[in-house]
N, C-alpha and C positions, 0 to 999 in steps of 0.2 A: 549541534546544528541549530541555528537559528533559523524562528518559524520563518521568517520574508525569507530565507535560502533555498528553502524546500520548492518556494510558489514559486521565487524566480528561477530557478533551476529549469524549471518547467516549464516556463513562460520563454523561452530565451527565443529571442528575434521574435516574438508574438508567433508563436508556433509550437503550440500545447500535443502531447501528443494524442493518440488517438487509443489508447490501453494503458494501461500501465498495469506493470507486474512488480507487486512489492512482498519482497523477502521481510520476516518481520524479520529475525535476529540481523541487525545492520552494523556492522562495527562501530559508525561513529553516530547513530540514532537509532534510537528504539521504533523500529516499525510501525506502532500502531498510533504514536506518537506522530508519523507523516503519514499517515492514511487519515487520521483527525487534523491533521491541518488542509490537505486537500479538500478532503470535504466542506471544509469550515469558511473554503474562500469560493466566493461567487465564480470566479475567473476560472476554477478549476475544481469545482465541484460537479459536473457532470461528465470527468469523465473514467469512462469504467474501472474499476480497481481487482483484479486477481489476485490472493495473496499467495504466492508462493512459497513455502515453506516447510523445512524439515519438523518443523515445532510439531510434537504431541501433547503440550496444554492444550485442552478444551476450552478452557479460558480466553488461549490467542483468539481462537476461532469464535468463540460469542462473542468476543471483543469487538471484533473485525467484523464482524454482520451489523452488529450496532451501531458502530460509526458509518456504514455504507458500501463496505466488501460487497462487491457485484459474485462470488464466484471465488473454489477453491478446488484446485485437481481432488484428486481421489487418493489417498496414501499411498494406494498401492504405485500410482506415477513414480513415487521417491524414492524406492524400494532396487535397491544394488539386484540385479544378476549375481 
C-alpha cells in the first residue's frame, strides 16, 4: 500500500474520521507502518489512533506509543470465552 493511499483513504470527500482503530497485523500493510504515516501527515495527524490487536510483541506496543498510539484495550478484551 502506498503511503498517499493510506492518507487519502482517509481523507475521502474531506471527511477524516474522528478515531481510528488500527489492527497492526493488516494483510496487505504492516500496521505500524500506517499508524507512522498518519501521524507523519499534517492532515491527519491529530487524530486519535487505538491500536487494536491480537499481537503479544511488546515491541508492537513500544512501537506504537512512539509513533503516537493514543490507547490500547487491555489483553484481557481479546481473550475467547
Amino acid at each position: 500500500m502506498a503511503e498517499s493511499d493510506v492518507i487519502e483513504i482517509l481523507l475521502v470527500e474531506d471527511n477524516a474520521p474522528r478515531l481510528i482503530l488500527l489492527e497492526l497485523k493488516l494483510p496487505k500493510a504492516e500496521g505500524l507502518q500506517v499508524l507512522e504515516k498518519v501521524k507523519a501527515d499534517s492532515r491527519t495527524r491529530a487524530i486519535p489512533m487505538i491500536i487494536v490487536t491480537s499481537s503479544k510483541e511488546e515491541r508492537d506496543m513500544v512501537s506504537g506509543y512512539k509513533l503516537g498510539v493514543n490507547s490500547r484495550p487491555p489483553a484481557a478484551a481479546f481473550r475467547m470465552a
